[in-house]
N, C-alpha and C positions, 0 to 999 in steps of 0.2 A: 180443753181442746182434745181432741182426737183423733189418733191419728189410724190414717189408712194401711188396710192390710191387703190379701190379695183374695180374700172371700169377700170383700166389700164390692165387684167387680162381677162381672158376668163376663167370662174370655172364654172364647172357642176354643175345643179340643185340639192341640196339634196335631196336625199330620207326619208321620215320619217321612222323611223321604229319604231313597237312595243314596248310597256314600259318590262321592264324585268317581273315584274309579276302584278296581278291585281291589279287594283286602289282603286277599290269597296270593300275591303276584311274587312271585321270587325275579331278580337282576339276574339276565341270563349270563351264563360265564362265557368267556372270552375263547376262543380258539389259539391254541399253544401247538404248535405243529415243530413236534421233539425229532423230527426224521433227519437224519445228515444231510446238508446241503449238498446235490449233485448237480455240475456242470449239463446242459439239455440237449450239447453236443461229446462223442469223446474227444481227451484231451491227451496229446502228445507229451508222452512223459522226456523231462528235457534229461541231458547227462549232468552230470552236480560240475557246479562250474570250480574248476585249479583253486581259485582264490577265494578265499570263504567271504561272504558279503555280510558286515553288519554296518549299522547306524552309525558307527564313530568314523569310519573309512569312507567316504565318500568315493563314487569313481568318475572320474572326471576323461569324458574323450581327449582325445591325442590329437595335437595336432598334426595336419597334412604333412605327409612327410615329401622332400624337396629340396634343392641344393641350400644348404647350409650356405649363409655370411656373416663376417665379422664386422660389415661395415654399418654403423647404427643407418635406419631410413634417412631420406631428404628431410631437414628443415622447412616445414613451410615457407612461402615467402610472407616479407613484410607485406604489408597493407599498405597501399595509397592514399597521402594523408588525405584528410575528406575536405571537401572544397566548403568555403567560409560562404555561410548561409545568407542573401542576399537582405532578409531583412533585420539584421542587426544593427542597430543606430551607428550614423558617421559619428567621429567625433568632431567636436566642435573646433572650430576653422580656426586659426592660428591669431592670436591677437596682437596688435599693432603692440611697438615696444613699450611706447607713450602708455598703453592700457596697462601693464604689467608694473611699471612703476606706484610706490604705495602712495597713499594721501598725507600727503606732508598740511602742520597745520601750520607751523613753522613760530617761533618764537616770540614775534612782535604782537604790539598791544591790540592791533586794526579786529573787525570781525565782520567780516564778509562773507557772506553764504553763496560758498562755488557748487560744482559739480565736478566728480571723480569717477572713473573705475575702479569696484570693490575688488577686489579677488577672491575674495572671504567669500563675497553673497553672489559674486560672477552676476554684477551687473550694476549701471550709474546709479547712484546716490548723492546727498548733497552733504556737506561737509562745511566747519569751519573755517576760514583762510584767515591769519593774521596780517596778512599784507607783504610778508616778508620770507626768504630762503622756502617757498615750496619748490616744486618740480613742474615738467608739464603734463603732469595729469590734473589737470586746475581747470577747468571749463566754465563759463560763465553762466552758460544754461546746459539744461535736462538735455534738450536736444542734440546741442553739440559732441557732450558727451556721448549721446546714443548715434551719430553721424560717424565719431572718428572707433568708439568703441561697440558693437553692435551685439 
């Protein structure tokens, strides 16, 4: 096999062309203007001031001067407590005594399914009843207990 060279080819003479831009080009230098800066108006030359001014000395104005007191300023007054925002929840309406007593199951052997106010879950539930030494938070039904305790 054989392989190709670049006489094996018949290619057109190149053309030179032009460089994209000039060869000879020097970076123009920068303008450096060495002259001492003068003000464009004159300037009134001031007196040197008594107290020599540097950076650690701060000079702070004076205040107004004025009859002198010894008495410290008025205290502000207190504030007017702020009035209780209308939509903050009531609380909850005061419950009959009967409600506040606990659920007694009480001793005996009976087992009868009453209804009580919890105060635990702040609301009727049913309950064991023995028959015997509860209290009057013992209702018979849901309802009663939701009638006397709401």
């Amino acid at each position: 096999m054989k392989l190709l060279s670049d006489t094996d080819f018949d290619l057109p003479t190149p053309i030179p062309l032009p460089p994209p831009f000039p060869i000879n080009v020097q970076a123009p230098i920068p303008f450096v203007d060495t002259a001492p800066l003068q003000a464009p108006f004159p300037m009134p030359l001031l007196p040197p001031s008594p107290v020599p001014i540097s950076p650690q000395v701060p000079i702070l104005p004076l205040p107004p001067l004025g009859p002198m007191s010894l008495t410290p300023p008025p205290l502000p007054l207190p504030l007017p407590p702020l009035p209780v925002p209308p939509f903050l929840p009531t609380p909850p309406p005061a419950l009959p005594p009967i409600c506040t007593m606990p659920l007694v199951q009480g001793p005996c052997e009976e087992r009868h399914i009453k209804y009580g106010y919890s105060l635990s879950i702040r609301k009727c539930s049913s309950f064991i009843y023995s028959g015997c030494q509860g209290n009057a938070n013992n209702f018979a039904t849901l309802e009663e207990c939701l009638k006397m305790c709401p």
